[in-house]
BALOBA-1460 file (C-alpha; in Angstrom, 3 decimals):
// residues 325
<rec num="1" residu="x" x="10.133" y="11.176" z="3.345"/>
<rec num="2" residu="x" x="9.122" y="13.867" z="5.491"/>
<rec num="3" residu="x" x="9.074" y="14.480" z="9.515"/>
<rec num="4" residu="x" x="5.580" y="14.727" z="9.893"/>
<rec num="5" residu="x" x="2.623" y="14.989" z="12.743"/>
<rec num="6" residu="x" x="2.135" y="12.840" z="15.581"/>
<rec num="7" residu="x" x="-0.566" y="10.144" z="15.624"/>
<rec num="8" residu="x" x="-3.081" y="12.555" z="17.071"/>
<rec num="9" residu="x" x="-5.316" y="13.105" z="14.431"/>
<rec num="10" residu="x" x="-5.868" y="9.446" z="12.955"/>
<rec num="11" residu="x" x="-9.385" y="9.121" z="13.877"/>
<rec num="12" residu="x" x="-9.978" y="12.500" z="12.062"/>
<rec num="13" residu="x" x="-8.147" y="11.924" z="8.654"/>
<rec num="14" residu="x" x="-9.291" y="8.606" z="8.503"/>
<rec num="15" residu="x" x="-13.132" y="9.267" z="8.736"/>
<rec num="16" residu="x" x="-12.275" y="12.727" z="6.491"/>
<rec num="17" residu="x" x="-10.302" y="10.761" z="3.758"/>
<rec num="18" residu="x" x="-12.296" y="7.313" z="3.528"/>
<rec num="19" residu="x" x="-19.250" y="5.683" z="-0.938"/>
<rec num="20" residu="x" x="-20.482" y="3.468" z="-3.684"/>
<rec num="21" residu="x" x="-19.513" y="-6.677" z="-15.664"/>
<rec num="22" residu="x" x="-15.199" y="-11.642" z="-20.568"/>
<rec num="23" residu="x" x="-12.768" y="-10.599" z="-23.142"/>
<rec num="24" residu="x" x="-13.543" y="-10.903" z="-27.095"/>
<rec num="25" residu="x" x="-10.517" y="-8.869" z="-28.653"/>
<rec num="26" residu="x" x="-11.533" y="-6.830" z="-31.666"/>
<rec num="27" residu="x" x="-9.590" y="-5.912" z="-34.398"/>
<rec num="28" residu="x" x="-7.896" y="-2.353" z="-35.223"/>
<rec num="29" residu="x" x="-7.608" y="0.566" z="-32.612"/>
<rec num="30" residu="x" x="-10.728" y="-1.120" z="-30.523"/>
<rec num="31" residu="x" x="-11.189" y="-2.634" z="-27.585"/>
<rec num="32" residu="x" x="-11.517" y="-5.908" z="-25.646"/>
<rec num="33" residu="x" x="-14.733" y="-7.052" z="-23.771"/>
<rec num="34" residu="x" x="-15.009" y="-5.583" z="-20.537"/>
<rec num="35" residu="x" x="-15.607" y="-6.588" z="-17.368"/>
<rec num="36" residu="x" x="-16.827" y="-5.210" z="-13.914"/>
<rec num="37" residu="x" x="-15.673" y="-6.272" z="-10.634"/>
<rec num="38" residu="x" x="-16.315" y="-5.357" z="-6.917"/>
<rec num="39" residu="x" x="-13.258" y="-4.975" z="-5.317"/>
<rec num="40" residu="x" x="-14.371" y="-5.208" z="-1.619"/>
<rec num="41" residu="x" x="-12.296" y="-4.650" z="1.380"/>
<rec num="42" residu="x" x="-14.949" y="-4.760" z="4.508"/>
<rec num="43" residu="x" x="-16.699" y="-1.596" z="5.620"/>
<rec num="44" residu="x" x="-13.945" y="-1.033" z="8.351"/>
<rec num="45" residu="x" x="-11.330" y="-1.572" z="5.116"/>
<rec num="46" residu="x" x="-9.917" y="-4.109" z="7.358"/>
<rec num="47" residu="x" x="-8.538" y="-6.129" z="4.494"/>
<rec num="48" residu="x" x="-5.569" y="-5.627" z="1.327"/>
<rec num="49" residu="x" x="-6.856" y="-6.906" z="-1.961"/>
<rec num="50" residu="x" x="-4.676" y="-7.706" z="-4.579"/>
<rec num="51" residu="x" x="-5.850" y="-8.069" z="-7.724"/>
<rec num="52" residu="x" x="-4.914" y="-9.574" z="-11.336"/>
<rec num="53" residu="x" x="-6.447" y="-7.758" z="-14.615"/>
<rec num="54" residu="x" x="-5.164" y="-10.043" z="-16.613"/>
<rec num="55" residu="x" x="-6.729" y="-13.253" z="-14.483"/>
<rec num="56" residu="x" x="-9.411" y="-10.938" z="-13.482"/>
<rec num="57" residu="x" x="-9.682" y="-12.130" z="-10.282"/>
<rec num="58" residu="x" x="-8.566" y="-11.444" z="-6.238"/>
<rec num="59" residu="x" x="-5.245" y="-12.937" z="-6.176"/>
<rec num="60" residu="x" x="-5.040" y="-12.748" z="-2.325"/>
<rec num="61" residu="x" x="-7.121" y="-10.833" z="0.695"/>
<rec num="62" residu="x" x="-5.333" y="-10.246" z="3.508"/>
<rec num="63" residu="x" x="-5.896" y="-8.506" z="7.189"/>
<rec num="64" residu="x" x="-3.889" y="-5.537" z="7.284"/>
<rec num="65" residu="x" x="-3.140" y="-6.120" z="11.074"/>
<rec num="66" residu="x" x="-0.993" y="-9.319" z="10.126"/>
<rec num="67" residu="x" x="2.387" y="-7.589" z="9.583"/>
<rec num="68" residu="x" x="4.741" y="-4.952" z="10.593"/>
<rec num="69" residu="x" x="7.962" y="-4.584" z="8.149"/>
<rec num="70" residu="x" x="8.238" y="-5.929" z="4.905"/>
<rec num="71" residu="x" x="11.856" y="-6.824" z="3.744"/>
<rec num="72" residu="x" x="13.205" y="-6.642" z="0.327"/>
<rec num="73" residu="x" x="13.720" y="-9.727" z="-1.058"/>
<rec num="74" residu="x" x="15.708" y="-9.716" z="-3.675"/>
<rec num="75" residu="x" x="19.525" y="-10.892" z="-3.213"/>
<rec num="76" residu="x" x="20.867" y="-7.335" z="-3.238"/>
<rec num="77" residu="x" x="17.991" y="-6.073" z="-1.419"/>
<rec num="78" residu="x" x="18.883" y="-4.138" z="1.886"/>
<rec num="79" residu="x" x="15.494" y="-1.817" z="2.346"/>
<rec num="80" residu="x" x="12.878" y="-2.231" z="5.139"/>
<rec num="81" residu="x" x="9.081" y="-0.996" z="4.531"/>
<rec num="82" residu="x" x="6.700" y="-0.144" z="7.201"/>
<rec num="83" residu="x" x="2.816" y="-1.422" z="7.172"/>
<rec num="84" residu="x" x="1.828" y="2.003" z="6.165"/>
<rec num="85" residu="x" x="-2.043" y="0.673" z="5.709"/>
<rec num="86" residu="x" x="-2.400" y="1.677" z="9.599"/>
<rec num="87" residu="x" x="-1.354" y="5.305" z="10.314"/>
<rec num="88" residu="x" x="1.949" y="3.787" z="11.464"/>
<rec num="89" residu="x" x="5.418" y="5.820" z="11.665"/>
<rec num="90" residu="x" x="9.217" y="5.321" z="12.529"/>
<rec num="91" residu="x" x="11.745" y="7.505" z="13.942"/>
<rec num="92" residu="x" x="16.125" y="6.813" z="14.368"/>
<rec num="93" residu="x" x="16.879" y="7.801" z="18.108"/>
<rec num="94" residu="x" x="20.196" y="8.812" z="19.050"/>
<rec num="95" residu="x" x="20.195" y="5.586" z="21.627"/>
<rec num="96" residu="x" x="22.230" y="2.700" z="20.698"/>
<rec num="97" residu="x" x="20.885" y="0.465" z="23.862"/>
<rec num="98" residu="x" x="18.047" y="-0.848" z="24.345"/>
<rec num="99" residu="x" x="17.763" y="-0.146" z="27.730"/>
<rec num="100" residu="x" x="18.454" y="3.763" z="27.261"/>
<rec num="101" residu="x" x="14.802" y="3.959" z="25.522"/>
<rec num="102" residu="x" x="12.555" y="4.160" z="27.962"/>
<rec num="103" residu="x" x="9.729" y="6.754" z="27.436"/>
<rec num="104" residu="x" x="7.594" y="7.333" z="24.271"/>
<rec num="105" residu="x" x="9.520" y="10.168" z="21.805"/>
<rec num="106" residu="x" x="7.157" y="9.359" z="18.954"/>
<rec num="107" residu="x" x="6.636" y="12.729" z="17.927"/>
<rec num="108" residu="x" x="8.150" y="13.653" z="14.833"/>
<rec num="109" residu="x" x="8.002" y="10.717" z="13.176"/>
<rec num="110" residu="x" x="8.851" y="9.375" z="9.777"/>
<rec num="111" residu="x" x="6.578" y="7.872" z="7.558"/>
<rec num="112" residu="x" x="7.303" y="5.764" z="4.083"/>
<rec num="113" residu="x" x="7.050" y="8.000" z="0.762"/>
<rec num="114" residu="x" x="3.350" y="6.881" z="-0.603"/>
<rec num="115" residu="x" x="5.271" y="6.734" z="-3.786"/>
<rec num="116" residu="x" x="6.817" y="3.626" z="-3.155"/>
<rec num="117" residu="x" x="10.118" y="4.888" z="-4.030"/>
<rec num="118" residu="x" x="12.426" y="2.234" z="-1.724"/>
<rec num="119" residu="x" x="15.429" y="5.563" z="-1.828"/>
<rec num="120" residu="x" x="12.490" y="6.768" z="0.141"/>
<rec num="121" residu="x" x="11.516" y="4.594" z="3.297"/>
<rec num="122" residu="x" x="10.998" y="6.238" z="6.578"/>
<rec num="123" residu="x" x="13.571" y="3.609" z="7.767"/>
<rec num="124" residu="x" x="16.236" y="4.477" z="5.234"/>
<rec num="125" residu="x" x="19.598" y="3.301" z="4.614"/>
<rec num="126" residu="x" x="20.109" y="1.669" z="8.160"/>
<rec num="127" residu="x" x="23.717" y="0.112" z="6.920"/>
<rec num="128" residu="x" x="26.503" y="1.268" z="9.265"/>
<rec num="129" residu="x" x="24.181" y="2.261" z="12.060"/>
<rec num="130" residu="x" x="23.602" y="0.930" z="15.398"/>
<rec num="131" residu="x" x="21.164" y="2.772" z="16.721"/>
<rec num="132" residu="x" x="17.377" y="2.170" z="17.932"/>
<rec num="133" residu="x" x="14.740" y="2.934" z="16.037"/>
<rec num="134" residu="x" x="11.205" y="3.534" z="17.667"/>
<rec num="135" residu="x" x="8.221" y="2.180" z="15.617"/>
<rec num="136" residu="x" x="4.942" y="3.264" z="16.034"/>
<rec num="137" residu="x" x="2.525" y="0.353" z="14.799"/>
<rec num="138" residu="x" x="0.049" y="2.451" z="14.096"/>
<rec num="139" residu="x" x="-3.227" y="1.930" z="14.986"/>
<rec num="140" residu="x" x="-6.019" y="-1.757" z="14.668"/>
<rec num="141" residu="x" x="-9.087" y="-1.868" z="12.785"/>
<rec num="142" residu="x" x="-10.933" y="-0.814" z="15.696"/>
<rec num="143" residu="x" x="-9.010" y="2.391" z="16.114"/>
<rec num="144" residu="x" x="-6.463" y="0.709" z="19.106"/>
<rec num="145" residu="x" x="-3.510" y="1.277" z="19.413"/>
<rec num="146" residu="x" x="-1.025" y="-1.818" z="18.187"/>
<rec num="147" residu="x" x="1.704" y="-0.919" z="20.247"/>
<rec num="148" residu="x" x="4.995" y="0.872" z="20.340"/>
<rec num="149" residu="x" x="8.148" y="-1.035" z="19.755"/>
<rec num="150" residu="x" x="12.077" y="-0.220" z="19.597"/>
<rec num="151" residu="x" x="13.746" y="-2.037" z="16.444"/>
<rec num="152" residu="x" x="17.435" y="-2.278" z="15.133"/>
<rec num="153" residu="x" x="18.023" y="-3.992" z="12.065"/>
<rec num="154" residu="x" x="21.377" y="-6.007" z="12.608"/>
<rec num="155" residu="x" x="22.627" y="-7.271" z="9.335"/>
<rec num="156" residu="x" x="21.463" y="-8.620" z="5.977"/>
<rec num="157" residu="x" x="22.927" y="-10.896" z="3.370"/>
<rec num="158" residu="x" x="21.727" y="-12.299" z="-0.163"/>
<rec num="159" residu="x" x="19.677" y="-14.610" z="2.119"/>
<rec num="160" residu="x" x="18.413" y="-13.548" z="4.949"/>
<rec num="161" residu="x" x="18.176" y="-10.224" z="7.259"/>
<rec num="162" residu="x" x="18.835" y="-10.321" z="11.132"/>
<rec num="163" residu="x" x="16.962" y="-7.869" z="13.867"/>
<rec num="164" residu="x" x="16.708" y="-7.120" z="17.484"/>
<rec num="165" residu="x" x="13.523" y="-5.721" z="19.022"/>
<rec num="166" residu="x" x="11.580" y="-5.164" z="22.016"/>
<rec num="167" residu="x" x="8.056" y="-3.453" z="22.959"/>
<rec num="168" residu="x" x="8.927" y="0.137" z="24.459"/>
<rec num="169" residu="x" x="8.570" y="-1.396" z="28.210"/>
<rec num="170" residu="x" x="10.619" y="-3.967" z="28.004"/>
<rec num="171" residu="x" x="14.552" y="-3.840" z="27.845"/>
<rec num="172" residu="x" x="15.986" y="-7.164" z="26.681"/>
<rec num="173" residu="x" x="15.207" y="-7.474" z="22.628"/>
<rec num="174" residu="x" x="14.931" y="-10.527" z="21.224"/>
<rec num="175" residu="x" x="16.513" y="-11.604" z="17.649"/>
<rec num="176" residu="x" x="14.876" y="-12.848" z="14.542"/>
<rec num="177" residu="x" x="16.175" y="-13.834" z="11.188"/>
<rec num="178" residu="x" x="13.612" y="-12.736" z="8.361"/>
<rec num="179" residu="x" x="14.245" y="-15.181" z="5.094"/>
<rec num="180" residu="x" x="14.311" y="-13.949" z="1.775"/>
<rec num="181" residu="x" x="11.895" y="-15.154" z="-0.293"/>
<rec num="182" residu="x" x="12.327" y="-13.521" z="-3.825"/>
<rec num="183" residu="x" x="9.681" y="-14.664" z="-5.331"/>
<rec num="184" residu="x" x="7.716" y="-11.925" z="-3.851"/>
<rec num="185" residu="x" x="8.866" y="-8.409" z="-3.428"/>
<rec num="186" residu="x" x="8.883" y="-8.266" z="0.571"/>
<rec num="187" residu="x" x="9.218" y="-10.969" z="2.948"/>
<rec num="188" residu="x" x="7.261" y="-9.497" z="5.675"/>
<rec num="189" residu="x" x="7.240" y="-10.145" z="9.607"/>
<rec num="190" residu="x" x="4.904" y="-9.397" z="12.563"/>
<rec num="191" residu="x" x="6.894" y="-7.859" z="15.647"/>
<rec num="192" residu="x" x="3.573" y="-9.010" z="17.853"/>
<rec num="193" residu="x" x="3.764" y="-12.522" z="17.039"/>
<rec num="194" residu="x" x="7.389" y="-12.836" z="16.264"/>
<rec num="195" residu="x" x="6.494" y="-14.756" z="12.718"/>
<rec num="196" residu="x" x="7.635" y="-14.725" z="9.136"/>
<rec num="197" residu="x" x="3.971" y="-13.737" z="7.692"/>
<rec num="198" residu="x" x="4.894" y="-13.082" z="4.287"/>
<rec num="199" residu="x" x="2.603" y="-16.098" z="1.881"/>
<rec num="200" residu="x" x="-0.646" y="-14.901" z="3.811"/>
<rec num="201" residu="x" x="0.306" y="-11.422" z="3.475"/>
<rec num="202" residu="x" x="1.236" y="-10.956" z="0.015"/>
<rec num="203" residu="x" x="0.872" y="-12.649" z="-3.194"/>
<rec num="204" residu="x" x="3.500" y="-13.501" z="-5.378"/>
<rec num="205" residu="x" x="5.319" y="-10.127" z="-6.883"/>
<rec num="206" residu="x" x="3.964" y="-11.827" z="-10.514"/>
<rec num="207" residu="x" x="0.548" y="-12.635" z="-9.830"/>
<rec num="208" residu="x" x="-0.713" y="-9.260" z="-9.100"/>
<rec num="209" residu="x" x="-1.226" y="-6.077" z="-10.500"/>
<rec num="210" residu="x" x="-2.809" y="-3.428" z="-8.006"/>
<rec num="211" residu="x" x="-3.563" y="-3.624" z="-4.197"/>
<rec num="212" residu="x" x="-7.393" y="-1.695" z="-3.021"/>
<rec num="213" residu="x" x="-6.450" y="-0.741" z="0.487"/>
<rec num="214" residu="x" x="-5.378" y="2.268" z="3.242"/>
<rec num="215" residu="x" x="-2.269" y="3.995" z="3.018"/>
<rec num="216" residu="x" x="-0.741" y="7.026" z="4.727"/>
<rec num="217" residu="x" x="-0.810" y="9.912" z="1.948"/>
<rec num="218" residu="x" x="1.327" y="12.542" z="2.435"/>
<rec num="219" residu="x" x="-0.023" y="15.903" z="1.633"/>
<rec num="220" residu="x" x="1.557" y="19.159" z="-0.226"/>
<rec num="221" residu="x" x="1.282" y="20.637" z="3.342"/>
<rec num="222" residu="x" x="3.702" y="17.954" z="5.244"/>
<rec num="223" residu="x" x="0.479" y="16.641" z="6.581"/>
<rec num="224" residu="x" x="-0.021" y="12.646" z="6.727"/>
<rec num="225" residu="x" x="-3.463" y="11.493" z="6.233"/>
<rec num="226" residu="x" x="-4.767" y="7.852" z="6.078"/>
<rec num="227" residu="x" x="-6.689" y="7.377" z="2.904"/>
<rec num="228" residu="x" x="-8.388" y="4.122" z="1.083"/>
<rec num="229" residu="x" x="-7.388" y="3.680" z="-2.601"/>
<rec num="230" residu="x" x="-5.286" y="1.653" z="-5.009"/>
<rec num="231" residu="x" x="-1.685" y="1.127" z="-5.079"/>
<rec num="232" residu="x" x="0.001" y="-0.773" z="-7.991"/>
<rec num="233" residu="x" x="2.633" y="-3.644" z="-8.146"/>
<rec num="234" residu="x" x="5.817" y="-2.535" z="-7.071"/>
<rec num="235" residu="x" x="7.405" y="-4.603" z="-9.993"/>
<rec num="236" residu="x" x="7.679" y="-3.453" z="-13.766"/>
<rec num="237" residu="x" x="4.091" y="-2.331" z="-13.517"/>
<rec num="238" residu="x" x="3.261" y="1.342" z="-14.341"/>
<rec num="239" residu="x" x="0.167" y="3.584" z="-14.958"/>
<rec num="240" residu="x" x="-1.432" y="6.581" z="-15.934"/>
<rec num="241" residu="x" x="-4.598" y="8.862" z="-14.247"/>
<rec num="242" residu="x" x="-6.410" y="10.676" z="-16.785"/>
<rec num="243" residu="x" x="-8.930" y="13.313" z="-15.435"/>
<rec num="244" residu="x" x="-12.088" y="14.479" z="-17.246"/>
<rec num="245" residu="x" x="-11.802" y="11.576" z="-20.301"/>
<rec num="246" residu="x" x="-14.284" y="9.712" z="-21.770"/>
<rec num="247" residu="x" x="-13.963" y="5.839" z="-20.646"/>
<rec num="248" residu="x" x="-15.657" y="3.931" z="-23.445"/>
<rec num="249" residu="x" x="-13.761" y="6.241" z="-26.660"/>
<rec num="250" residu="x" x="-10.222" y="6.051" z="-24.987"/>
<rec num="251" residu="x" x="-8.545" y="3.067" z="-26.994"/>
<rec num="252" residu="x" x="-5.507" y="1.509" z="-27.340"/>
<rec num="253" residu="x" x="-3.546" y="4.473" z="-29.972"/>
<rec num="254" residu="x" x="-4.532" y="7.091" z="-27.256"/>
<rec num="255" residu="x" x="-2.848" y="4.553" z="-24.363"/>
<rec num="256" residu="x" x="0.409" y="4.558" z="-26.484"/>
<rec num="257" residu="x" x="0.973" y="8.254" z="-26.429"/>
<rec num="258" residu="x" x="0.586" y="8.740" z="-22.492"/>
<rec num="259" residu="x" x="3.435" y="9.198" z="-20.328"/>
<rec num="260" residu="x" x="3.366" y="6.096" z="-17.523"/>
<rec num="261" residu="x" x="4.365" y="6.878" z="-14.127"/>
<rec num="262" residu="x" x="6.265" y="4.195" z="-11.868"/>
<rec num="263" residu="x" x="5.000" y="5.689" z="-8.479"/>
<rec num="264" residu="x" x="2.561" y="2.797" z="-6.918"/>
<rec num="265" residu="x" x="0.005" y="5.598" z="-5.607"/>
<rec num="266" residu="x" x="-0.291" y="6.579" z="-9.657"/>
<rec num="267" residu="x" x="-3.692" y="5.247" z="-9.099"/>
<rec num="268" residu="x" x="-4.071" y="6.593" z="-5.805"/>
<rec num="269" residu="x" x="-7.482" y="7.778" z="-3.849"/>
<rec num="270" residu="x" x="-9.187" y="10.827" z="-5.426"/>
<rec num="271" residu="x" x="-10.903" y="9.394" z="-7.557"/>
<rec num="272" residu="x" x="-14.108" y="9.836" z="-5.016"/>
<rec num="273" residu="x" x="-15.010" y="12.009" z="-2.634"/>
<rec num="274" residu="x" x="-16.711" y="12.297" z="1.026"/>
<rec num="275" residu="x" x="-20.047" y="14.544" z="0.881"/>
<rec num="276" residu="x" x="-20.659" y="15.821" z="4.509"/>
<rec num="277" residu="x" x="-23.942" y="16.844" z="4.084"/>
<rec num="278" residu="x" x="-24.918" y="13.193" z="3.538"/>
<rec num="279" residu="x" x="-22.132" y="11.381" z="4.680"/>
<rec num="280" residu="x" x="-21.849" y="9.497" z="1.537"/>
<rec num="281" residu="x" x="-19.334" y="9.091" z="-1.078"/>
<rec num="282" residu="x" x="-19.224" y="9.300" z="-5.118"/>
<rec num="283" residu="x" x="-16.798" y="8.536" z="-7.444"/>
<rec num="284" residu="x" x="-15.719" y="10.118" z="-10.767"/>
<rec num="285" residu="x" x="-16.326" y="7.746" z="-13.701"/>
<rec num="286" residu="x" x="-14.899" y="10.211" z="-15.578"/>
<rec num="287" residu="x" x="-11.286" y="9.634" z="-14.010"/>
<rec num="288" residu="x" x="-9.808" y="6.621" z="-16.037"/>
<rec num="289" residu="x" x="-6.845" y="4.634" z="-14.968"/>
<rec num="290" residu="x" x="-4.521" y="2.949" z="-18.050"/>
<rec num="291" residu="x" x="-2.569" y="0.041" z="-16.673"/>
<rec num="292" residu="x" x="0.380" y="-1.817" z="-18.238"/>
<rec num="293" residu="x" x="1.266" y="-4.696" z="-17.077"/>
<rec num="294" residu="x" x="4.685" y="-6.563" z="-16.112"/>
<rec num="295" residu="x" x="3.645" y="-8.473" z="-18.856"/>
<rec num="296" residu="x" x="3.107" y="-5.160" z="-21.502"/>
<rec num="297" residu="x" x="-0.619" y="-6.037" z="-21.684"/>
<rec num="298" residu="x" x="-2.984" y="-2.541" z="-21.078"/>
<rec num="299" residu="x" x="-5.725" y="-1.890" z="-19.312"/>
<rec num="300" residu="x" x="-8.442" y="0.702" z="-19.035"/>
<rec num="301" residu="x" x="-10.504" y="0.665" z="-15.945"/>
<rec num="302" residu="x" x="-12.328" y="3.436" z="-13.917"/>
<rec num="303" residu="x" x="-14.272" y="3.312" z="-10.930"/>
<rec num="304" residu="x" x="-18.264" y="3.748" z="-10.753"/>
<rec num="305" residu="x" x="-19.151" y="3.205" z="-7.462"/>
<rec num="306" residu="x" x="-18.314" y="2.876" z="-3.574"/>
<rec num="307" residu="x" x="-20.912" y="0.715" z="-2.338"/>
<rec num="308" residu="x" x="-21.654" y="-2.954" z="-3.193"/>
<rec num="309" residu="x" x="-25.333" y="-3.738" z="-4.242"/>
<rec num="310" residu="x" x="-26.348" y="-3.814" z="-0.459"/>
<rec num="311" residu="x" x="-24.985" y="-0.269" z="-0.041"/>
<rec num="312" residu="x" x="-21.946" y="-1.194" z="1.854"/>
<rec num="313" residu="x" x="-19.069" y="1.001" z="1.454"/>
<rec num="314" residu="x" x="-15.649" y="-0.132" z="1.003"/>
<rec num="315" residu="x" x="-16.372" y="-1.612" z="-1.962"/>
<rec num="316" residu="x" x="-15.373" y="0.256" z="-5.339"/>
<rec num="317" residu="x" x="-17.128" y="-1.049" z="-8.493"/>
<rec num="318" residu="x" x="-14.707" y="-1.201" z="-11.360"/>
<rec num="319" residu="x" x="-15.127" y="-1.147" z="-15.239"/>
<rec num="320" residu="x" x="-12.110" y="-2.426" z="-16.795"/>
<rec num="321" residu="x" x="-11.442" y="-2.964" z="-20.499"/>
<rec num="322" residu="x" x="-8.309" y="-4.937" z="-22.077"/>
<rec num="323" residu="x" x="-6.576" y="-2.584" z="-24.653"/>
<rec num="324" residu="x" x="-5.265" y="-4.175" z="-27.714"/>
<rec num="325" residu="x" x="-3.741" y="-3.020" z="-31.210"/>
């Protein structure tokens, strides 16, 4: 979690950051059938797909305009997320009124780690604080701005959470209790339409295994950029990237011997990139992805394409192969 640029540059990093097949398991060190999908998000990459290797199929595709924070769910679960799909950022003012905030200070501010790592929220431990928090929403799908708005998160128990907020103009907050549902990992809320949004925002924290979508990337350099890729389940699911490595040879003995990284961006974005010559993209076939599971199944998958058959981008073409002893 880093203090980080303003908002200026979305329109730039965006453009800059975001181109262009049924299991019979085999016996030994070999592999399953595979299987191709086109994991498509709109040209815009309006939407968050979630999708299921094991099911092979889009578990849920959802507007990433819909909601704001996402609360943990669990009973012992204190942590607030941002929508971090949208350029979006947070900063803790010294103000504990609402009434005291009055002008936009949203330089500086804070964004969540892209690692998923919840010790690492732009929000942070907000426990024993009363201050104000100004959010950022970040910006719509046509490049608007969503709005600025001042939070405080009031209280939270194994059920529920309570907050106070306002948009920047106004004064007088109102209060909302967010319910815990713990059957996903977030029960997330939309400050604009003062709703509980979380069952057409997310799928069920066991039904899923990766999310195609934008995220705000945080660079070596401090610098946040918004970039389309893949972001895994944040529950018991972990993966590898494996640069230069031959898809179809890679088998299951070779998947046992990796080391498996618990970040959710493990997957992440570069595996294409932006040609400004022709303002197209490519991907890397040759950068695999090994999956496992919450259920300890693995998968190999890569990406061959950007572009669906009608040369629409925003649409990356997977090859994915189940893994099996």
């Amino acid at each position: 979690m880093k203090k980080l640029a303003a908002l200026f540059f979305t329109g730039i990093l965006l453009t800059g950051c975001l181109k262009e097949e049924l299991p019979v398991k085999k016996p030994g060190n070999q592999m399953a059938g595979a299987f191709t999908e086109n994991l498509a998000i709109g040209s815009d990459y309006k939407n968050q797909l979630y999708y299921s290797l094991e099911n092979q199929e889009t578990v849920l595709l959802a507007n990433r305009e819909d909601w704001d924070l996402g609360f943990e769910a669990s009973a012992d679960g204190f942590r607030v997320i941002i929508n971090n799909g949208r350029f979006g950022g947070i900063k803790l003012l010294a103000a504990t009124s609402f009434a005291d905030v009055t002008t936009d200070n949203s330089s500086d501010l804070i964004y969540d780690a892209p690692s998923g790592n919840l010790d690492s929220t732009a929000i942070g431990d907000w426990r024993n604080k009363d201050n104000i928090y100004l959010f950022n929403l970040g910006n719509s799908i046509a490049g608007t701005s969503l709005g600025k708005y001042k939070l405080r998160i009031v209280s939270v128990t194994p059920t529920e959470y309570t907050i106070e907020y306002c948009k920047l103009n106004e004064t007088t907050p109102v209060q909302a209790t967010i319910t815990k549902e713990p059957a996903y990992s977030f029960s997330t809320f939309s400050l604009r339409t003062g709703q509980q949004v979380t069952a057409t925002t997310l799928p069920k924290k066991s039904t899923y295994d990766f999310c195609i979508r934008t995220y705000t990337h945080i660079f070596s350099d401090g610098m946040p950029y918004l970039v389309m890729g893949a972001v895994m389940n944040f529950e018991n699911t972990t993966a590898v990237k494996l640069y230069n490595t031959d898809f179809t040879s890679f088998t299951y003995s070779n998947a046992l011997s990796q080391e498996f990284k618990t970040n959710i961006d493990a997957i992440g974005y570069d595996w294409k990139t932006y040609n400004f010559d022709n303002s197209t993209y490519t991907v890397d076939p040759k950068t695999i992805f090994v999956l496992k599971t919450q259920n300890g199944r693995y998968f190999k998958f890569h990406f061959l394409d950007f572009y669906d058959e009608f040369g629409v981008k925003g649409a990356p073409k997977m090859e994915a192969i189940e893994l099996v002893e």
